[in-house]
Every structure is written in C-alpha cells, then in structure tokens.
RODO-2510 file (C-alpha; in nm, 4 decimals, decimal comma):
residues 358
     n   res          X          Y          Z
     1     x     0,0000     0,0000     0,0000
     2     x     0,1361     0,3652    -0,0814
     3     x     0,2759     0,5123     0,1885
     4     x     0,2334     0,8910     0,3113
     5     x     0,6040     0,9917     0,1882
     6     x     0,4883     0,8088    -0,1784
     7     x     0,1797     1,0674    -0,1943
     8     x     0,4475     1,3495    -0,0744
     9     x     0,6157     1,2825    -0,4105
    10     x     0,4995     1,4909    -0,6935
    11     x     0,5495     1,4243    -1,0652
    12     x     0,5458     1,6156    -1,4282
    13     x     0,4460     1,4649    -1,7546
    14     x     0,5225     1,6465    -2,0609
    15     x     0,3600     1,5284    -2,3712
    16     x     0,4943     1,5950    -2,7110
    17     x     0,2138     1,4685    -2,9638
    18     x     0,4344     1,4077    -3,2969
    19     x     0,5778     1,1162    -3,4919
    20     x     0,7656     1,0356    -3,8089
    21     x     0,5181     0,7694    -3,8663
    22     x     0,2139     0,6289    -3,6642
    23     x     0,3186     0,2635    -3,5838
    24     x     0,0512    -0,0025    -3,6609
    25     x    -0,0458    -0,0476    -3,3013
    26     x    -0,0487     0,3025    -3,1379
    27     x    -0,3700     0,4519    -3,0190
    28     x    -0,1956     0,7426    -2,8580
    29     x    -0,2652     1,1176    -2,9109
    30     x     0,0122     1,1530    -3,1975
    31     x     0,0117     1,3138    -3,4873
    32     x     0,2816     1,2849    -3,8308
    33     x     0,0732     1,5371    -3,9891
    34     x     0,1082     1,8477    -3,7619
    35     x     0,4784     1,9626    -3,7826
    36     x     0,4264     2,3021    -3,9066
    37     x     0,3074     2,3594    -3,5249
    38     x     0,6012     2,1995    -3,2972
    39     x     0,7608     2,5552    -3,2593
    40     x     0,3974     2,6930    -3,1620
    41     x     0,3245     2,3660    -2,9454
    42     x     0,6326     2,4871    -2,7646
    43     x     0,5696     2,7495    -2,6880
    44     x     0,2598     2,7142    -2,5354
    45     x     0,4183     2,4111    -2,3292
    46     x     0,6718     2,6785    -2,1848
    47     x     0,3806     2,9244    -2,1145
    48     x     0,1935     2,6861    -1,9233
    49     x     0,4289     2,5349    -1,7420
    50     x     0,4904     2,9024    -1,6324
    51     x     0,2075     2,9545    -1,5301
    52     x     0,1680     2,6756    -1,3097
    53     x     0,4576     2,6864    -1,1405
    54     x     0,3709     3,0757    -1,0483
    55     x     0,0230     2,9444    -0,9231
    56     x     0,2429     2,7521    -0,7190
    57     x     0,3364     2,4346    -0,8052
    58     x     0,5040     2,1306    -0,5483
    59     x     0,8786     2,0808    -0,6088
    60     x     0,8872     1,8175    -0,8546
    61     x     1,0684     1,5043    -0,7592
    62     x     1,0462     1,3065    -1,1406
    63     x     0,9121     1,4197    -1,5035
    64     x     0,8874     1,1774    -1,7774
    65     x     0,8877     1,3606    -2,1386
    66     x     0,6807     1,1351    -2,3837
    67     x     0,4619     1,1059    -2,6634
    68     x     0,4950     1,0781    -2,9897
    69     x     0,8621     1,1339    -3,0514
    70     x     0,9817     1,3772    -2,8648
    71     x     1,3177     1,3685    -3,0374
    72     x     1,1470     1,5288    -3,3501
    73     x     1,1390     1,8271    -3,1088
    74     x     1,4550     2,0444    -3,0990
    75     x     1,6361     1,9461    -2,7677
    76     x     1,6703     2,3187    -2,6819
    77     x     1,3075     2,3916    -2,6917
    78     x     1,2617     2,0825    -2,4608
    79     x     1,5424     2,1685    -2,2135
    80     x     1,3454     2,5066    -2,1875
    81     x     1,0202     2,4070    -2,1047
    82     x     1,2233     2,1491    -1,8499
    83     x     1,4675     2,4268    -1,7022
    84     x     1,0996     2,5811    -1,6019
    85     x     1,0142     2,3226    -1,3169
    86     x     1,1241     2,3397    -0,9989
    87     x     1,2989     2,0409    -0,9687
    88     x     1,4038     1,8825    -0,6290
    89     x     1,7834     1,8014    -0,6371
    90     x     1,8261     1,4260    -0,7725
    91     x     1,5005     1,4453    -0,9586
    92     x     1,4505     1,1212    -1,1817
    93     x     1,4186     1,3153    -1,5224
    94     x     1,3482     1,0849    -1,8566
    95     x     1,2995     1,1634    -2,2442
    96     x     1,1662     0,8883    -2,4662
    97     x     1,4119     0,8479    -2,7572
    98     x     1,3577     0,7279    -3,1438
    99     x     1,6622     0,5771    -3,2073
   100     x     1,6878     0,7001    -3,5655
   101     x     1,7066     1,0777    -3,4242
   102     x     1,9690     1,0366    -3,1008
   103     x     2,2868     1,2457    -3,1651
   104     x     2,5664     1,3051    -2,9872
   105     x     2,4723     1,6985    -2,9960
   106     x     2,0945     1,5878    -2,8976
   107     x     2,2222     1,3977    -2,5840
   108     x     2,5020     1,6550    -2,5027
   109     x     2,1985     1,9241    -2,5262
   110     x     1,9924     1,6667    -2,2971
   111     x     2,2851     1,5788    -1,9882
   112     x     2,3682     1,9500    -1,9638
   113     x     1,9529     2,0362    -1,9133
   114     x     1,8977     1,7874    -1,6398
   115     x     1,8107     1,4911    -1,8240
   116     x     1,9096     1,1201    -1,6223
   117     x     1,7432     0,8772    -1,7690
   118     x     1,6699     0,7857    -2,1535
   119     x     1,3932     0,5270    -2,2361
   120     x     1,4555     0,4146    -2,6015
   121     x     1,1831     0,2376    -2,8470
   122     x     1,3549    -0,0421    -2,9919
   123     x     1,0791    -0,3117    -2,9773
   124     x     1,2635    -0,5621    -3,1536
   125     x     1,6427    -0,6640    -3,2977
   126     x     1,5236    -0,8641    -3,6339
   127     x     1,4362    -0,6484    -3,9000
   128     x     1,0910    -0,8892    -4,0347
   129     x     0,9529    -0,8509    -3,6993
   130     x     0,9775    -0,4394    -3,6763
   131     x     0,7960    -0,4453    -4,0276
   132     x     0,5512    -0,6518    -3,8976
   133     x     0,4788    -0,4259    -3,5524
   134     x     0,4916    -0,0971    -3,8571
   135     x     0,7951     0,0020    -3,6812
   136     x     1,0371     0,1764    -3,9224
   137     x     1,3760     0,2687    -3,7135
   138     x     1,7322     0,1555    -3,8585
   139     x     1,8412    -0,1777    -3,6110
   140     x     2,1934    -0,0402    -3,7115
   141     x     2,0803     0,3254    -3,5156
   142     x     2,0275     0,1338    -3,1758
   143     x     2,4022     0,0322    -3,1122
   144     x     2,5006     0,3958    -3,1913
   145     x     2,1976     0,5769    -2,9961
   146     x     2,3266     0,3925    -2,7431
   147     x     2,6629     0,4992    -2,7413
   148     x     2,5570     0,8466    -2,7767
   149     x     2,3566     0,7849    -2,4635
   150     x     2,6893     0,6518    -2,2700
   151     x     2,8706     0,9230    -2,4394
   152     x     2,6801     1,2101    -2,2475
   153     x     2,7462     1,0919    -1,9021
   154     x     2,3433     0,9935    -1,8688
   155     x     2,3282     0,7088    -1,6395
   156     x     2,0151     0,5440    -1,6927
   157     x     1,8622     0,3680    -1,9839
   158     x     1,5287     0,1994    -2,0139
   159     x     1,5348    -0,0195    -2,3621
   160     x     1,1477    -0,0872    -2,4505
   161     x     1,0482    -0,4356    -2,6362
   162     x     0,7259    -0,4930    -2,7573
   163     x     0,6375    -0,9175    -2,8178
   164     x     0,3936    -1,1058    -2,9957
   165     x     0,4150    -0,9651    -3,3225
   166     x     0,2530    -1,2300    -3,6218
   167     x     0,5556    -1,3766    -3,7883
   168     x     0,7672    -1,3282    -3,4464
   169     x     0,9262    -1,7105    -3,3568
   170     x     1,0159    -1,7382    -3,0160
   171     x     1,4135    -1,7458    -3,1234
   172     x     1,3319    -1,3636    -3,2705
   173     x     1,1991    -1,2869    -2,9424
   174     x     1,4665    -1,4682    -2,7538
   175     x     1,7465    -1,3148    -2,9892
   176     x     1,5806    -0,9385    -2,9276
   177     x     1,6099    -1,0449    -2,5504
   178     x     1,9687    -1,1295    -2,5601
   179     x     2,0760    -0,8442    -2,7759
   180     x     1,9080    -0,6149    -2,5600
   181     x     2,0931    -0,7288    -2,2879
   182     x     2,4099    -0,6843    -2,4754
   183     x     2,3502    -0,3151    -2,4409
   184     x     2,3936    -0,3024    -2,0722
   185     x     2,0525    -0,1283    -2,0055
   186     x     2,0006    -0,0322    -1,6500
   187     x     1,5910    -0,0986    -1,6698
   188     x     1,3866    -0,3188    -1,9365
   189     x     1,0102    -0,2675    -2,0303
   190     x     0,9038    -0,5734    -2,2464
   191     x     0,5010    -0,5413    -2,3346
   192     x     0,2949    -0,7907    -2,4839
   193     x     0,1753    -0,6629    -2,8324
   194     x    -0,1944    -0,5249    -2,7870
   195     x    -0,4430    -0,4704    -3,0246
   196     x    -0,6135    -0,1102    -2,9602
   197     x    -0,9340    -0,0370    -3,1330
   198     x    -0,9142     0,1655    -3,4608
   199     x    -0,5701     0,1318    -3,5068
   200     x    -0,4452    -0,0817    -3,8297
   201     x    -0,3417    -0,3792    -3,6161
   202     x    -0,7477    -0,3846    -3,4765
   203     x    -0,8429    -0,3802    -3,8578
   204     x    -0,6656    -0,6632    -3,9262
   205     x    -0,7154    -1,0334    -3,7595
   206     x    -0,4465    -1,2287    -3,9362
   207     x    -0,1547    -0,9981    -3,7441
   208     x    -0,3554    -1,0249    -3,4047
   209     x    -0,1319    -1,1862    -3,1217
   210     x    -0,2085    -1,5231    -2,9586
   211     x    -0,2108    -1,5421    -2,5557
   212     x    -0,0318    -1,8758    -2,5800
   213     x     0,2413    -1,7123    -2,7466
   214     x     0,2765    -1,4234    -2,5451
   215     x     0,2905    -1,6441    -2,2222
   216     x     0,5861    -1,8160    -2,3705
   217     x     0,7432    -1,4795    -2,4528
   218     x     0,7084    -1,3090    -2,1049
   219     x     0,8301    -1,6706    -1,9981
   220     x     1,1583    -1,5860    -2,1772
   221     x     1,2174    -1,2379    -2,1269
   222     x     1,2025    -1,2900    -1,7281
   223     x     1,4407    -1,5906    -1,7114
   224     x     1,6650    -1,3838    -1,9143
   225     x     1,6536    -1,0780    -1,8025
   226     x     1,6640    -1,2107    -1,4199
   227     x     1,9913    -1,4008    -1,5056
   228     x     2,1288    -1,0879    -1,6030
   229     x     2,0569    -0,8723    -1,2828
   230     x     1,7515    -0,7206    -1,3789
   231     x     1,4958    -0,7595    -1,1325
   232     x     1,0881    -0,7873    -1,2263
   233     x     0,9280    -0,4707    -0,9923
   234     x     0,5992    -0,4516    -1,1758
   235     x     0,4169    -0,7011    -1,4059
   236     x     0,6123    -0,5571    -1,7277
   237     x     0,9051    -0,4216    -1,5894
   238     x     1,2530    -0,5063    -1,4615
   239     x     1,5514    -0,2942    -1,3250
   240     x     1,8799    -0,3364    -1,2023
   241     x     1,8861    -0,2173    -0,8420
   242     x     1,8120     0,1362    -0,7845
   243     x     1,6874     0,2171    -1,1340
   244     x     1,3610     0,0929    -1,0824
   245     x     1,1804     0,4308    -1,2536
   246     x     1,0402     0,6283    -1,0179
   247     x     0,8209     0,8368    -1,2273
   248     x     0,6300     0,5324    -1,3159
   249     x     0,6183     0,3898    -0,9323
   250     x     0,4350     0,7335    -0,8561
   251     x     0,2194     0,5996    -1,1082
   252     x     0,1538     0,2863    -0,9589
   253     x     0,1251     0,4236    -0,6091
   254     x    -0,1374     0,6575    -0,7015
   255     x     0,0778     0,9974    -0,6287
   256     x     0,0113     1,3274    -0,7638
   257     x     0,1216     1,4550    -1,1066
   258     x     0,0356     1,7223    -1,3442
   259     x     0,0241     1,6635    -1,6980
   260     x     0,1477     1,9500    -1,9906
   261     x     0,0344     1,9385    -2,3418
   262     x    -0,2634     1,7880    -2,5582
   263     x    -0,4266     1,4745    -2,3769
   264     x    -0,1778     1,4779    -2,0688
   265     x    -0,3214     1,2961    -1,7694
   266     x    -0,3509     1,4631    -1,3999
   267     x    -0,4242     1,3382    -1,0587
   268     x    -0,4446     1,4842    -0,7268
   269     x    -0,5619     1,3360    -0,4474
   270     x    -0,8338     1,1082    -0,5922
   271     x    -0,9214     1,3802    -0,8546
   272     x    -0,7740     1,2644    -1,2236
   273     x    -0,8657     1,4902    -1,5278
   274     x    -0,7000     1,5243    -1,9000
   275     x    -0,6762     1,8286    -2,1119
   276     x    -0,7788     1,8285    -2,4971
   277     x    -0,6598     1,5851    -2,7320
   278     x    -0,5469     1,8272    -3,0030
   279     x    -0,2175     2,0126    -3,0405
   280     x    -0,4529     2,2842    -3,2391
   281     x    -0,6435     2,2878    -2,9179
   282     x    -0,4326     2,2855    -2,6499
   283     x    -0,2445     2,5875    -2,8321
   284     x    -0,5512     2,8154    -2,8951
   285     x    -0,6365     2,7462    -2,4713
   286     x    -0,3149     2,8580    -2,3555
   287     x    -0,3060     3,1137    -2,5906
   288     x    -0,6320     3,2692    -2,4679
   289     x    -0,5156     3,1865    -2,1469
   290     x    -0,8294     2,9156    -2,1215
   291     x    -0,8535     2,5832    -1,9395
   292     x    -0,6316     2,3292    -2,0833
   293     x    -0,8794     2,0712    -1,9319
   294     x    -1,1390     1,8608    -2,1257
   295     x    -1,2598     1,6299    -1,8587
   296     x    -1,1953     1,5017    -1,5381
   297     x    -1,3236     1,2426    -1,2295
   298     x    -1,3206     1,2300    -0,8652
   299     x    -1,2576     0,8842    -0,7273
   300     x    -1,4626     0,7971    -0,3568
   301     x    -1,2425     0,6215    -0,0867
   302     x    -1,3830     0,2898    -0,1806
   303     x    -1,2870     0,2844    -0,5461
   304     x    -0,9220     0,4494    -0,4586
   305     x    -0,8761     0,1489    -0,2091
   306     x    -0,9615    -0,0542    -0,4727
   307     x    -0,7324     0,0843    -0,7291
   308     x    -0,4543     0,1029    -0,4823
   309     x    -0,4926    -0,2763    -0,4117
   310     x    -0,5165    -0,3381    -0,8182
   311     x    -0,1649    -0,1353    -0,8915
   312     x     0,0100    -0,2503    -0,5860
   313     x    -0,0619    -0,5745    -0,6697
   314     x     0,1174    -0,5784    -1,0001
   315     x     0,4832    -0,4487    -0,8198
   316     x     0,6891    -0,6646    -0,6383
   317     x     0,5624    -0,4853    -0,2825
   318     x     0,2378    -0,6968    -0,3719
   319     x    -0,0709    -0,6557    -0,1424
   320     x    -0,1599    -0,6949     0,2415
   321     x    -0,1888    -1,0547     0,3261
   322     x    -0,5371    -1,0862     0,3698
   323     x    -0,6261    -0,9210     0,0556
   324     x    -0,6617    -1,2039    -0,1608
   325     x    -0,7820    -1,5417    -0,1100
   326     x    -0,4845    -1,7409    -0,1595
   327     x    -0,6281    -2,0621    -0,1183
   328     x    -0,7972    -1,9329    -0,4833
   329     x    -0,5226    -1,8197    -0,6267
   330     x    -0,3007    -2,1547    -0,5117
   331     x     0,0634    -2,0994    -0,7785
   332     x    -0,0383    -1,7288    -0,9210
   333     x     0,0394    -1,5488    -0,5513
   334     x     0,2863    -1,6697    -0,2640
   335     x     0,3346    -1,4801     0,0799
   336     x     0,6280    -1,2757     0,1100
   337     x     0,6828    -1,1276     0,4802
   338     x     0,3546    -0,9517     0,5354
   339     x     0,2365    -0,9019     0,1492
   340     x     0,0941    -1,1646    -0,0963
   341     x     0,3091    -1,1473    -0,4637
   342     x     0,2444    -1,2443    -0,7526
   343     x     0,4358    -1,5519    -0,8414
   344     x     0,6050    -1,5869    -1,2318
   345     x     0,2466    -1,7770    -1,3361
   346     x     0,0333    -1,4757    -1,1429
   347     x     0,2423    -1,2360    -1,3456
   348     x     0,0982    -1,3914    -1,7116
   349     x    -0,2717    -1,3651    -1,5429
   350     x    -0,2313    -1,0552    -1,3368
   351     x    -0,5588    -0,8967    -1,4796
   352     x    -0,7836    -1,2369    -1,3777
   353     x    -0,6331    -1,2016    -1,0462
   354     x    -0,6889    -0,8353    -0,9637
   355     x    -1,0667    -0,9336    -1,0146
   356     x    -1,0648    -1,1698    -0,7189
   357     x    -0,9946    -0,8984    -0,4855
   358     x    -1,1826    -0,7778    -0,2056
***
C-alpha cells in the first residue's frame, strides 16, 4: 500500500504529440501530420508550465517527457520548457528516444539540461519482426543511440520491447532479448503486443497476437533478463537495483502529477482529469489563457482502495496478506513477509487475479 512519503512525491508529464510515422499499433494522441506547429506547441508548453509553477506548483521530484517522438522536437526547446520546473535536487528526469534521431549533440543538449534517464523504443532486434509491428527505425541506429547515450554521461537507460508480433518465432523474441541485454541497459520494459481499437493492427485479424504465445514470450524475457541482474518490480518491468523508474512507481502508487500538453493525464488526491486531445487545441487554450482541461473524475475512498490494491498488486511490494484469497489463487500469488506477490504464473494472469480482490 502507498505510503504517506509516496503521496508526498509529486510528478510532471510532458507530452509531445508528434511522430515520423504512426506505428501499426499506437492509439496514442500523436500526430505525423502536424509539424508546421512543434515551434507553436512549444511554446505554449513553456507558457503553461509558467504559469503553473507561479500558481504555485510542489517541487517536482520526477518528469517523464513522452509522446509521440519527442526527439522530432529540438532538444533546446525541450530543455526550456524542463529548465521551467522546480525540480528537487536528484530528480529522476526521462525523455523517450527514437533511435533514428539520437545524436551526440541531442544527448550533449539533454545531460547538460537535467536529463538522467533515456527510455529508447527499440521493440525488436530482427528487421521482419519491426515491419511486422509498422515500426520503421534503422536496427543499425540502436548500437550507436546507445553509445551516444553513454557518451553524455546519462546514467540510466530503459530499452522498450514490444512481443507477440505475427511472424515473431520465439528465437526472434529470444534473440531481441539477448541483444538487448548486450547493451547493458540499467531498466527493461518488455510489453505484450496489444491490439487497440481503430488502429491498423485492430483492422486486421491475421496480425492479431495469440495469448499462448505471449505467455511463452514473457516466460523468456524474465528468465533472461533475471539471469542478467535485472529484477521484475511490476508485471512488465525489470531494473537493475536502484533504477527501478520512479516516475512510473508514482504511477503505480497513485501519487500526484500534473500533466502538460494535448491529452496529458492529472491526478491529485483522488481527482484525475485530461486536457484536450489536439495540439490545435491545447495551443488556442493557452493562448487565450483558457482551461487546458477537457474532462476530469473524482474517485470515492472505496474505489481508490480498490485501485490502490489493483496497482500494488502488479509491483513486487504486492498486497496486504489478507487481501486475496490465496487458497484461490493456489501458484499465481505466494506470501512474502507480510504481502501476498504475484508468483512468475500470477504475473501472465495478473488482470484475472486483480478481479478476485476484495
């Protein structure tokens, strides 16, 4: 259960909605068709950051820039809108990386503005199975994005793998495992491939991924990434010690964040909202100096409980024993201390589990 210094933390996410190309999967807010507005985009990031932070916003402890691609951005304009926060010292403070755009200069620019931490889309190391996910970076660009990372001084680097892609044998998924691991990440993020309605994968049957497949996949990627040092915190994530990402256990432990930019999440204190899903839109409300907001919720105590249960229940801090019926659950949860876990098996049902709680 989150503790009261894990609801003291306070997070930023900065979304940055633009893309080379929309990969055949992805049901996020990006666009490939709006680059005439990144500088304007920007800009209105950097005003409203501003203007939070005058309104008086909590010393920010992580900030995870996403998207899209927010390498297609010039690193200065992102180091701006960054050098606006006030940052505690030793903030966590990531950037999600194309590999086809890291430079040298674009790390270099990165290190110097605060950056730490680098989480790179690779998905996969064999060229048929990137085609087949609609993925369209260079495999040859990963070894030197890499370097360029190393080269900068930044210390941490999350490597994301997607699995389960049609045409995707379990040697391709075992090779992308084992090259991976030849890069000496500090932190892993391996996802089973998931088909998101109106996206080109949904449309599309043949290319759907098969849960027998994918068990045998997450299977692999554990084992291998556990015999390297990398140790499985949450359901689809592992880290060498101390680089579990910190941004994403606020996340988990339902902390407080703000959200910048078109269709950026929010949450404090049981309230969650999201602001508008268009760049167009979230430029002309910061412009006018308007709500950024489109909707929002208010959770009661009984469905935060809940939710807390459901997310702590997928790290490796599990759940109070006492929260699950583990004669139910007999080889998906084990006790642990005081806290039921999930076990390896748990892991590849953690969704049909989290419905048996109480």
């Amino acid at each position: 259960m989150p503790t009261q210094k894990d609801f003291d933390q306070f997070g930023v996410y900065i979304h940055i909605p633009f893309c080379h190309h929309r990969c055949d999967y992805c049901s996020f807010a990006t666009w490939t068709d709006r680059h005439h507005v990144i500088d304007h985009y920007m800009r209105a990031l950097d005003t409203d950051i501003k203007r939070n932070v005058a309104a008086g916003m909590p010393a920010v402890n992580t900030v995870f820039i996403g998207g899209g691609t927010p390498t297609l951005v010039r690193p200065e304009s992102l180091m701006a809108c960054l050098a606006q926060l006030p940052l505690v010292a030793g903030a966590e403070v990531t950037v999600e990386c194309n590999p086809d755009d890291v430079t040298d200069a674009m790390m270099a620019t990165y290190s110097d503005g605060g950056v730490n931490r680098i989480s790179m889309g690779v998905q996969s190391m064999t060229a048929h199975v990137l085609a087949s996910l609609g993925r369209t970076h260079n495999l040859a660009n990963v070894q030197s994005a890499v370097e360029s990372v190393r080269g900068s001084g930044i210390p941490a680097l999350n490597l994301d793998l997607i699995y389960g892609a049609v045409g995707e044998t379990l040697d391709d998924w075992r090779y992308t495992v084992q090259q991976a691991i030849e890069l000496s990440p500090t932190h892993v993020s391996a996802y089973g491939l998931t088909v998101e309605p109106g996206t080109p994968l949904a449309r599309e049957p043949h290319r759907h991924p098969d849960d027998d497949d994918q068990a045998d996949k997450y299977i692999i990627v554990d084992d291998i990434l556990r015999s390297a040092g990398l140790a499985n915190y949450e359901i689809s994530n592992w880290a060498r010690p101390g680089y579990e990402c910190r941004h994403n256990l606020l996340y988990w432990r339902q902390g407080n964040y703000t959200g910048f930019g078109c269709a950026a999440h929010s949450h404090a204190d049981g309230r969650r909202w999201w602001n508008v899903r268009t760049p167009e839109r979230y430029i002309e409300a910061v412009d006018t100096n308007s709500p950024t907001e489109a909707s929002g919720e208010t959770l009661d105590a009984v469905t935060q409980k809940r939710e807390a249960l459901e997310l702590s229940l997928r790290t490796s801090d599990g759940v109070p024993v006492g929260a699950l019926d583990l004669k139910a659950l007999e080889g998906l949860a084990e006790v642990v201390g005081e806290r039921i876990v999930l076990t390896q098996r748990g892991r590849l049902l953690g969704n049909e589990v989290s419905l048996r709680l109480y």
